[in-house]
C-alpha positions as CSV (number, residue, x, y, z in Angstrom):
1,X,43.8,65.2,-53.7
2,X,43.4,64.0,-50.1
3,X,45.0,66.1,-47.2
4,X,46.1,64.6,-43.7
5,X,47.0,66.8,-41.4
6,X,47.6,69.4,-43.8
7,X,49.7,67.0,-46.0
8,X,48.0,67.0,-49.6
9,X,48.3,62.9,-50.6
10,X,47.9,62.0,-54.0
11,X,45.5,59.8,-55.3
12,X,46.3,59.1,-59.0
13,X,45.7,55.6,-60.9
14,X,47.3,55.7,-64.0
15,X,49.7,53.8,-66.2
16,X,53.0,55.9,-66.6
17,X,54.0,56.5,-69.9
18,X,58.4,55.9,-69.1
19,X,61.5,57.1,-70.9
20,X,63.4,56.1,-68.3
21,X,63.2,55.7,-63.9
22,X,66.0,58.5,-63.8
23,X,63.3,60.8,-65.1
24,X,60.3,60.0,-62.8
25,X,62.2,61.9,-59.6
26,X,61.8,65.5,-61.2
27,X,58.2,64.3,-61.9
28,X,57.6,63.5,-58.9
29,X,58.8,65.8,-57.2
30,X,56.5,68.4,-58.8
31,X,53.7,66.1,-57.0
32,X,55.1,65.6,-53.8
33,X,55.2,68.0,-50.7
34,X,58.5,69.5,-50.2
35,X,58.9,67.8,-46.8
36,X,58.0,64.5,-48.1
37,X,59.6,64.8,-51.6
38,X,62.9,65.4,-49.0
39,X,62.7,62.5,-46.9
40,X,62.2,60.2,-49.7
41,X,64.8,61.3,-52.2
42,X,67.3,62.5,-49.4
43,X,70.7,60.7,-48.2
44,X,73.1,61.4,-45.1
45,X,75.6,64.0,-44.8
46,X,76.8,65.5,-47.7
47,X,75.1,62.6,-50.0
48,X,78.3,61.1,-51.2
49,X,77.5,57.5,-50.9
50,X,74.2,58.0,-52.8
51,X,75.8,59.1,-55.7
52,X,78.4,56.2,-55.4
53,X,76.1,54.1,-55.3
54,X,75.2,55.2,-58.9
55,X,78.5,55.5,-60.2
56,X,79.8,51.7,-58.9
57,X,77.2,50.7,-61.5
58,X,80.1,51.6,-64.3
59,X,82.7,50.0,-62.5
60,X,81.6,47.1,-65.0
61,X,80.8,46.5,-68.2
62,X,78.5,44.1,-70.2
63,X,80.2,42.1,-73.2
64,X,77.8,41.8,-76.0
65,X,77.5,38.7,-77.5
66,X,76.8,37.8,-80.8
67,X,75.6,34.4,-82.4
68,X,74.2,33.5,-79.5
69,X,70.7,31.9,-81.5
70,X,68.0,33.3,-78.6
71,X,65.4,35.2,-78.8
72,X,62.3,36.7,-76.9
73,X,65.0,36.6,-72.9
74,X,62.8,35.1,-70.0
75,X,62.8,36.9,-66.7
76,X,61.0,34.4,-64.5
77,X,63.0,32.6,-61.4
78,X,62.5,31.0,-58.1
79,X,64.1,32.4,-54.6
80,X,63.7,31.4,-51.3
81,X,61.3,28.5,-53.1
82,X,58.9,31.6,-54.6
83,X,58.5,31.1,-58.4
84,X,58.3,34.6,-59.8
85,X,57.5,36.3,-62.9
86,X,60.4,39.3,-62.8
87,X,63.8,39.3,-60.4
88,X,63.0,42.7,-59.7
89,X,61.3,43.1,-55.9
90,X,60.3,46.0,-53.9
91,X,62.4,47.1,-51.5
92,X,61.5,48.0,-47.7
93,X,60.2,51.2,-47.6
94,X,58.5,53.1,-44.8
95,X,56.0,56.1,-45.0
96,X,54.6,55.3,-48.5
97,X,51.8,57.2,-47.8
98,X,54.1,60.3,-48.1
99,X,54.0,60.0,-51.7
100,X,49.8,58.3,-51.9
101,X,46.9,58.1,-50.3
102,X,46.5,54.4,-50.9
103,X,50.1,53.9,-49.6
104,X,51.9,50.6,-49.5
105,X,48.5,48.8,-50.9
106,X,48.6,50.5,-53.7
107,X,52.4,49.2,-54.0
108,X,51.7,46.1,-52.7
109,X,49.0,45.9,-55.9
110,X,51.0,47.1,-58.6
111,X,54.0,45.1,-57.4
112,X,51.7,41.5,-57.4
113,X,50.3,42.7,-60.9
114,X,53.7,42.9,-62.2
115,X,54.4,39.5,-60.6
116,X,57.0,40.5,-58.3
117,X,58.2,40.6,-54.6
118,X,57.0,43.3,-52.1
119,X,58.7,43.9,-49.7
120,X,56.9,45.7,-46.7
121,X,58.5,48.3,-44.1
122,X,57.6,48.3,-40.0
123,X,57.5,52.2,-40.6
124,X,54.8,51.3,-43.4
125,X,51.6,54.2,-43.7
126,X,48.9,51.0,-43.8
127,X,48.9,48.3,-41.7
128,X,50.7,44.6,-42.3
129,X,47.4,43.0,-42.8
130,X,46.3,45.8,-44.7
131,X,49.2,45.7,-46.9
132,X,49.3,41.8,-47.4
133,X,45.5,41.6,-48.2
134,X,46.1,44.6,-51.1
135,X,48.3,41.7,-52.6
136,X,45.8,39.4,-53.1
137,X,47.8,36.7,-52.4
138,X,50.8,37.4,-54.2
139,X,54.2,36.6,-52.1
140,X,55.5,39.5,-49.3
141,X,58.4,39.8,-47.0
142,X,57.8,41.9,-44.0
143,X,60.7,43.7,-42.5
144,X,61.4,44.5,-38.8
145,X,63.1,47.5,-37.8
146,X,63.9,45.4,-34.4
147,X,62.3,47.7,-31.3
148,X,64.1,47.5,-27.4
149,X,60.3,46.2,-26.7
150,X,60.4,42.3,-27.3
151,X,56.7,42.5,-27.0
152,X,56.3,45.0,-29.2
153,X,58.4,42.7,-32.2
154,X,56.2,39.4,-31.1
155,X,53.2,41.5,-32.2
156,X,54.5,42.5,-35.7
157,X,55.8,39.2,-36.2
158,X,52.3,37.9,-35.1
159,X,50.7,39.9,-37.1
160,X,53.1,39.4,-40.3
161,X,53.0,35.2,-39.9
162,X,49.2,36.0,-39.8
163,X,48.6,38.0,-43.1
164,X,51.0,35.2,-44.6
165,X,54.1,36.5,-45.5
166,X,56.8,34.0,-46.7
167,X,60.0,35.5,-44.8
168,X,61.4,38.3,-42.6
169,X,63.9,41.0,-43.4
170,X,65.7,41.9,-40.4
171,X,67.4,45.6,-41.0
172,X,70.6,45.6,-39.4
173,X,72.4,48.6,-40.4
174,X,69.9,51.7,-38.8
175,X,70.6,51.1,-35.2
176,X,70.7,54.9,-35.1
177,X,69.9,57.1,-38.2
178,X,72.0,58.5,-40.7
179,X,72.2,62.5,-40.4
180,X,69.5,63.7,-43.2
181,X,70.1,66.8,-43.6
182,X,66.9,67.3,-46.0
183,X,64.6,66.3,-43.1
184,X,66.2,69.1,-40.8
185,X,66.3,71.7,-43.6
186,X,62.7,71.0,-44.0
187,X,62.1,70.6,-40.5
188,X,60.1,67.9,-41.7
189,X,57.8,65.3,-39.2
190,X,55.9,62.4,-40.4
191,X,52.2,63.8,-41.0
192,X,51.1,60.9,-41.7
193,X,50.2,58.0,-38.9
194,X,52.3,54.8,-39.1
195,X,49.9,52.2,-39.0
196,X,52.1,49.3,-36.9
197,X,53.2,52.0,-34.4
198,X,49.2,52.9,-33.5
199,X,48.3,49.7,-32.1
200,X,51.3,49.6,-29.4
201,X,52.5,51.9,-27.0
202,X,55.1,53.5,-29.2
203,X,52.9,56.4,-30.3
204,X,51.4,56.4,-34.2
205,X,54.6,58.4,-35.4
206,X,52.8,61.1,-36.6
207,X,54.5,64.9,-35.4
208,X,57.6,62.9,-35.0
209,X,61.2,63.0,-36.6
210,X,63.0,60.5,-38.2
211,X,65.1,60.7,-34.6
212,X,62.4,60.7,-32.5
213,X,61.6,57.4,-34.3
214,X,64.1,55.3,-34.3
215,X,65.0,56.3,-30.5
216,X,62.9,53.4,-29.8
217,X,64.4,51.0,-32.2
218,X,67.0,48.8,-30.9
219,X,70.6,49.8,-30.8
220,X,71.9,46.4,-29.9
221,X,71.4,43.9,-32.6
222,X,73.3,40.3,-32.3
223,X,73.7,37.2,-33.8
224,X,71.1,35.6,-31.6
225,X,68.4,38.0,-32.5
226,X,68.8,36.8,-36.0
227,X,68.3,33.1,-34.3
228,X,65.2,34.1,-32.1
229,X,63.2,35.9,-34.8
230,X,63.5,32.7,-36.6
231,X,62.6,30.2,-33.9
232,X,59.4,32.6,-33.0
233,X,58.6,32.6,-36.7
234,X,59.8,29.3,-38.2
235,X,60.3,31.8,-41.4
236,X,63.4,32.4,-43.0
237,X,65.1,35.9,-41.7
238,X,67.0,37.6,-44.1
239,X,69.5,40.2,-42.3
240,X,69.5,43.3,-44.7
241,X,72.5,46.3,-44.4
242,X,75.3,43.5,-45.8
243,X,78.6,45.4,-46.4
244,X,81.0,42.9,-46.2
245,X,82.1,39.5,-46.5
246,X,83.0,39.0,-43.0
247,X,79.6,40.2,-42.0
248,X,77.6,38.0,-44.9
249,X,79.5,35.0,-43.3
250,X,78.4,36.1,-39.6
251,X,74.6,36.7,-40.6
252,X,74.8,33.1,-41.9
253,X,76.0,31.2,-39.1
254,X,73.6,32.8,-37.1
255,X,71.2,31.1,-38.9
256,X,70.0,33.5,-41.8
257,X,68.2,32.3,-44.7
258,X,69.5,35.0,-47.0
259,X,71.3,38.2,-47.0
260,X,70.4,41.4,-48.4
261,X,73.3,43.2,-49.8
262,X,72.0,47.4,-49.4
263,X,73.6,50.8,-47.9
264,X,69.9,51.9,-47.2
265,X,70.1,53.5,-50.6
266,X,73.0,56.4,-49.0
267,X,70.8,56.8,-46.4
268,X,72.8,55.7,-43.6
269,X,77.0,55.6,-43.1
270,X,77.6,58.5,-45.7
271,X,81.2,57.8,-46.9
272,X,80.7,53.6,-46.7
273,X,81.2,51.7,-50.7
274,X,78.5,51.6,-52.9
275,X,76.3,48.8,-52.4
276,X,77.9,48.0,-56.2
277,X,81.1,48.3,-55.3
278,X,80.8,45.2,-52.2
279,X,78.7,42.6,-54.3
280,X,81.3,40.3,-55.7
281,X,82.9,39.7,-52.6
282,X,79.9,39.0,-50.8
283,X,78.7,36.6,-52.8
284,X,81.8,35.2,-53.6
285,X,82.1,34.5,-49.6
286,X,78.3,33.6,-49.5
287,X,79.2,30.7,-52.0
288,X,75.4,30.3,-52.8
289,X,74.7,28.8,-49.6
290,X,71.7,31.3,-49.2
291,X,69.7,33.7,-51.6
292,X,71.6,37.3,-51.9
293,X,69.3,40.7,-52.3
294,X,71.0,43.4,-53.4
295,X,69.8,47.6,-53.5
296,X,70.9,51.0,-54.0
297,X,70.9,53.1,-56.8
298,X,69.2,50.7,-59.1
299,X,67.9,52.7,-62.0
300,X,68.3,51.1,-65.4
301,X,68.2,47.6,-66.8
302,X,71.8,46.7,-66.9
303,X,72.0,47.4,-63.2
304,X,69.7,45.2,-62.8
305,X,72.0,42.8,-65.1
306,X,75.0,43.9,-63.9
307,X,73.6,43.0,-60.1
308,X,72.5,39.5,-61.0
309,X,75.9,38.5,-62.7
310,X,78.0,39.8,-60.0
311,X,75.8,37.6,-56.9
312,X,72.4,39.0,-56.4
313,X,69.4,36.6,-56.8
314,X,67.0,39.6,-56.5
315,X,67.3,42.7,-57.1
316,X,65.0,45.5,-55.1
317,X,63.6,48.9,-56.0
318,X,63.2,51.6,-53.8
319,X,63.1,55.2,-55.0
320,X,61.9,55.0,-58.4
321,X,59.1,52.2,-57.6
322,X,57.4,55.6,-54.6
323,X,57.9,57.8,-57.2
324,X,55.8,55.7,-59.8
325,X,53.5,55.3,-56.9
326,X,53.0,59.4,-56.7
327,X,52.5,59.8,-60.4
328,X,49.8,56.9,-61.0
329,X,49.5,54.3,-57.4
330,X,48.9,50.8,-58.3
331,X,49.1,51.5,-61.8
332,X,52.2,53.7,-61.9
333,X,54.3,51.1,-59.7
334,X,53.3,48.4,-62.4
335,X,54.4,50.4,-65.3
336,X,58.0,51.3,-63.2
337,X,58.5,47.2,-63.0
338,X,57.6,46.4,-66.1
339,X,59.4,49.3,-67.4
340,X,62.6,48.2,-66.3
341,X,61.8,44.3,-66.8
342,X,61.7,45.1,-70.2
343,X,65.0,47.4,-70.2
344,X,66.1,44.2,-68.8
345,X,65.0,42.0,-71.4
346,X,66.9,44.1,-74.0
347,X,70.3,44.1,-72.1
348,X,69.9,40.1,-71.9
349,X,69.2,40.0,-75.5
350,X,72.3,42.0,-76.4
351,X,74.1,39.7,-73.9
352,X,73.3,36.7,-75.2
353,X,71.5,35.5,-72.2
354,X,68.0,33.4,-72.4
355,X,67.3,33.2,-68.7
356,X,68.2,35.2,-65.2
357,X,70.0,31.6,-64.5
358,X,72.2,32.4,-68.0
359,X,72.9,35.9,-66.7
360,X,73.6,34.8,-63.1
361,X,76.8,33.1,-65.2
362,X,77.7,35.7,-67.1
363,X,81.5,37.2,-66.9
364,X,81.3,41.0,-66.8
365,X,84.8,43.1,-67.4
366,X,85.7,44.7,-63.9
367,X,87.6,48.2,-64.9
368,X,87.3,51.1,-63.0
369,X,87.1,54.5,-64.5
């Protein structure tokens, strides 16, 4: 057990023995400092769109289908030209080191061993390069909570087209913060030092609130930002906090590579649809023109499914994946991933689908409960 500023980090490596994701939170939570444990798990408000965002998930149903003459369901794809071994990828999320010592690299390991996507947060505990390098070369996204300082986004982006990473996620829909009510309950600060914010003049985040932290990100997000961030980058930017058609169709023309279907897991506009709930139409406007990512409240194998068949081309983990993280680092976010990869692979069985391209055409039944 490491301790930072009297926060007690964990530092296990271990392979997780899983029943099931839903069961790792109360495990987790036995691990995890109150504080921390809170700002992870917690939504805004009164936490209504969190648990939507589980309950859209039976707002459609899987038909099982039989003499379908497969066996042994593939999970491997290509998106955004990266061929990958699982459409399962990490989500965005900041302060890692909350529930590890080894933080986002220990994610970032686990993540490549299970052949998947990670997805690194501006807000992240170790450092882009850091973070990257812990990959060993497998492919990363690096996502910019956009700051009012222009020089202070050149220098992540710098330092991001640096390390390697293949494309940016622009977050779109955290121009302020959602009202958290775990943080204030727990009065909670970050204990922790965010790496990217200790080489610039925005402080190291460390004895400051969520608030206090995004007062410096940009309120003011636009269309052109979306254009500028790819000209300075020549990467493709994927604008993440997708709601609506109207908006999916906005991100694109100004210039977005991909858009990333997610209510920041209930953590933002409490009382907004379940990230579930908007898919279909989105993609449905989307077209395929670009790749579609879609989170929130992913926690079985037929979510996963049920994502892919209604739009998504990847789906992300947030939650579960830091809560394997506390209970056994590199190892424990491998065994999450592969986990629900091969929850996955049963679902596709039972459906009759061989590849994610066979479930991306599957027909689900749309009733409502």
């Amino acid at each position: 057990m490491a301790i930072v500023n009297g926060y007690k980090q964990n530092e296990n490596e271990k392979k997780l023995d899983i029943l099931n994701l839903p069961e790792l939170e109360e495990k987790a939570k036995q691990i995890i400092p109150t504080g921390g444990f809170g700002y992870i798990v917690g939504g805004s408000e009164d936490e209504w769109t969190l648990r939507a965002n589980r309950q859209a998930f039976t707002h459609k149903q899987i038909v099982p289908r039989a003499l379908s003459n497969i066996e042994k369901p593939e999970l491997d794809t290509n998106v955004f030209g990266l061929p990958l071994k699982t459409p399962i990828m990490m989500a965005p999320t900041a302060a890692q080191g909350l529930a590890h010592v080894e933080g986002e690299k220990d994610t970032a390991r686990g993540v490549a061993a299970a052949g998947g996507l990670m997805a690194q947060s501006t807000y992240s505990s170790t450092s882009i390069s850091d973070t990257s390098a812990a990959g060993n070369g497998a492919p990363q996204f690096f996502q910019l909570y956009m700051s009012k300082d222009w020089t202070f986004n050149e220098s992540l982006l710098d330092e991001a087209k640096k390390a390697g990473v293949k494309g940016i996620i622009l977050t779109v829909d955290a121009t302020v913060d959602g009202y958290r009510e775990a943080d204030i309950i727990n009065n909670f600060q970050f204990p922790i030092p965010m790496a990217n914010l200790t080489k610039f003049s925005e402080g190291d985040g460390k004895g400051k609130g969520i608030a206090e932290i995004y007062a410096s990100a940009a309120q003011k997000i636009g269309p052109d930002d979306v254009k500028r961030i790819a000209d300075y980058t020549d990467l493709p930017v994927i604008v993440k906090g997708i709601e609506s058609p109207e908006d999916a169709l906005y991100a694109i023309g100004a210039g977005a590579a991909g858009v990333y279907v997610s209510n920041h897991g209930g953590r933002q506009l409490n009382g907004g649809p379940a990230s579930f709930d908007v898919l279909e139409d989105v993609a449905k406007a989307v077209n395929g023109r670009v790749p579609i990512i879609f989170d929130s409240g992913v926690r079985r194998g037929s979510d996963v499914f049920k994502a892919l068949a209604s739009g998504a081309d990847l789906v992300a983990l947030g939650r579960p994946a830091i809560y394997g993280l506390a209970l056994g680092g590199a190892q424990g976010v491998q065994s999450v991933f592969e986990h629900l990869g091969d929850e996955l692979k049963i679902i596709m069985q039972l459906a009759g689908t061989k590849t994610i391209a066979d479930v991306k055409k599957t027909n689900l039944l749309n009733i409502k409960y």
